[in-house]
Phi, psi and omega in degrees: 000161181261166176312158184274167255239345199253351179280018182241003162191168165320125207273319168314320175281357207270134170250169166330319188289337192267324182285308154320334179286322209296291211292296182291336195274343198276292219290350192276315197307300167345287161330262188309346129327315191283305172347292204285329162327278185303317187287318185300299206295341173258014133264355163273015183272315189301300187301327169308259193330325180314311197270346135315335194246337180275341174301306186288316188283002183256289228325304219262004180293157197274027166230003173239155226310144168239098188317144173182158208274131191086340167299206161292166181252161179255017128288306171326287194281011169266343186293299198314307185304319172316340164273301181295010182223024166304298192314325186297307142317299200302294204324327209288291176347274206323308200296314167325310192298303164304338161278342190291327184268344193277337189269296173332314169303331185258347160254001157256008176275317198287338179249331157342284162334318190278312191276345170290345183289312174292334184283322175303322157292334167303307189310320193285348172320287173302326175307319244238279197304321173315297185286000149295331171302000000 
């Protein structure tokens, strides 16, 4: 998204049309945030299931270690599966990370938002009282 709509003037300065411009650009910035929100969490659902499921084949591949007493250990074989679902965890990670920033973000449009409402009411106030005069 691009810079907001309010870094090309003064906050001091704003009349209702600059404040409404503010309004619209913050809840379109909203939109698309909650959009990008909802795409992340159905892709870490997706990378979760992946790695999951890549999880269940190293359990049952026939090279990994089957714990028995004098044997392997069920370290062992948790270790291999854990090296054959590496790639998988990270992607698994990545995607978590990415709904996290994506919902942060979306809750900093959101306290944003909060504070442009005020100011915008503020603005028409003053427009309103000024223009009574």
């Amino acid at each position: 998204m691009t810079a907001g709509p309010w870094e090309s003037f003064e906050c001091d300065s704003w009349t209702p049309v600059d404040a409404e411009k503010v309004m619209r650009w913050v809840l379109r910035a909203m939109h698309v945030a909650q959009q990008s929100l909802r795409d992340a969490r159905d892709a870490e659902v997706t990378a979760k299931h992946e790695y999951e499921r890549e999880k269940r084949k190293a359990f049952f591949d026939l090279d990994c270690p089957k714990p028995a007493r004098g044997g392997h250990t069920v370290a062992d074989r948790d270790a291999f599966i854990e090296q054959q679902t590496t790639a998988d965890r990270e992607r698994y990670e990545l995607a978590q990370a990415a709904t996290s920033a994506a919902r942060d973000h979306l809750r900093t449009l959101n306290a944003q938002s909060v504070v442009m409402s005020a100011l915008a009411k503020n603005v028409q106030q003053t427009f309103s009282v000024v223009g009574a005069r």
